[in-house]
N, C-alpha and C positions, 0 to 999 in steps of 0.2 A: 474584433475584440470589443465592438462597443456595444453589438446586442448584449441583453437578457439571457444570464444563466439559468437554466431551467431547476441547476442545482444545487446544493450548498455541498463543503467538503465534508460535511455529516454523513450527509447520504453518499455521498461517493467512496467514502470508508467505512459505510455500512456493506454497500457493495462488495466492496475488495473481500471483507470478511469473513460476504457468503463465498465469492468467489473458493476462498480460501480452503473454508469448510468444507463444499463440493469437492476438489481437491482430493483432498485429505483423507473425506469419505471412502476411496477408494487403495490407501493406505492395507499394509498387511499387517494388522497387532495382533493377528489372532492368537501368533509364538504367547504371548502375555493371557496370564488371568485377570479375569474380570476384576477393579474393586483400582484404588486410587493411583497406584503403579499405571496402568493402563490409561486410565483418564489422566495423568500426568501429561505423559507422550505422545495422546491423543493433543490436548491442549498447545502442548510445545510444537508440535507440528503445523497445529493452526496457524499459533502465535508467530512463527518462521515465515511459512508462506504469505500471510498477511504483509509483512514486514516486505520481506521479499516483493509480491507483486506491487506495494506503493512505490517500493524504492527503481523498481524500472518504471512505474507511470511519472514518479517525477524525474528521472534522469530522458526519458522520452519528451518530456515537456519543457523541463527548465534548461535541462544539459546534455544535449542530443550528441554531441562529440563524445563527450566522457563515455557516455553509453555504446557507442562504435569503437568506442578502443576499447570497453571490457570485452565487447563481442569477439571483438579480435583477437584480442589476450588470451581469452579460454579456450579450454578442452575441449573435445566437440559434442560430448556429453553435457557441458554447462552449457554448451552454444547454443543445444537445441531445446533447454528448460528455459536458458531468454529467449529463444526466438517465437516460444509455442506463447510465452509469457506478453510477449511485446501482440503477437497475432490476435491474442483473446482480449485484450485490452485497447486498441488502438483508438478505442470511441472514448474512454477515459483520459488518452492521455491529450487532446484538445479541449476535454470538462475541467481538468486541474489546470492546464493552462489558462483559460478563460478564468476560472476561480482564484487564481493565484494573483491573474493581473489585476482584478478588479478589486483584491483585499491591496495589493501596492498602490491603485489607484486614492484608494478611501485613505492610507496612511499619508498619501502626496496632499491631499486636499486638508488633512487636519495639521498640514503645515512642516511634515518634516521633509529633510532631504531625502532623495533618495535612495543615498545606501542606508540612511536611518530608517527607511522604509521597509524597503528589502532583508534588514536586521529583524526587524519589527515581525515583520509578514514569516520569514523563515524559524523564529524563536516559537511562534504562533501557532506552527502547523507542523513544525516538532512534538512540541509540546503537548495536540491533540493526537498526532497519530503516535505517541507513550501511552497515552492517556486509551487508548484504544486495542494497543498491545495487551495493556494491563489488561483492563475487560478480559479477555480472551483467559487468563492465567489465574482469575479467580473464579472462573466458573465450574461447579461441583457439578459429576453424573451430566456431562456432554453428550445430548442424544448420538449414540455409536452404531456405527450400522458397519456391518461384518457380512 
């Protein structure tokens, strides 16, 4: 935990997003005509997935139990979109751990306690990966590949 991140969680939710894209890409809308209908549910799709793969990199990282009792829990059609989810990601989810610890580090060292920390750090990286959801939901004519 005390090396050098090589990344910030910018780039690691830029990632996710192409992750997401790729995805997506291969999506069937063709039932749908061309024109904002389509690029709607193109983008909702992203915006899901996106969402979707952060929220297994952080339950992989911060809350590894919770994340074994969803697996558990589910269908075994949801079981195997976490588990191809969790298999494609595995190198991110020790990037967000290391990134997460090192932003609770920096809020420990500017003096606060630690759940003030952890408040701090979790409001933080909410509030960027909305801020990244959004992105996704105002973007017009999404290069679409069919």
């Amino acid at each position: 935990m005390k090396g050098k991140i090589n990344r910030s969680l910018e780039e690691l939710l830029d990632d996710l997003l192409e992750a997401a894209k790729s995805n997506i890409s291969e999506v069937d809308l063709s039932n749908l005509p061309n024109g904002d209908e389509k690029n709607r549910k193109y983008n909702k799709a992203i915006r899901d997935t996106f969402n979707f793969l952060y929220d297994v990199c952080y339950l992989a990282a911060i809350h590894k139990q919770r994340l074994r009792l969803i697996i558990e829990h589910s269908n075994e059609s949801d079981k195997k979109i976490i588990m191809k989810a969790i298999e494609e990601n595995k190198d991110n989810f020790d990037t967000l751990h290391s990134i997460l610890i090192k932003q609770i580090e920096r809020e420990l060292n500017k003096g606060f306690t630690q759940k003030q920390a952890l408040k701090v750090v979790e409001a933080h990286n909410k509030d960027l990966v909305c801020k990244w959801s959004k992105k996704i939901s105002f973007k017009k004519n999404v290069a679409f590949k069919i």
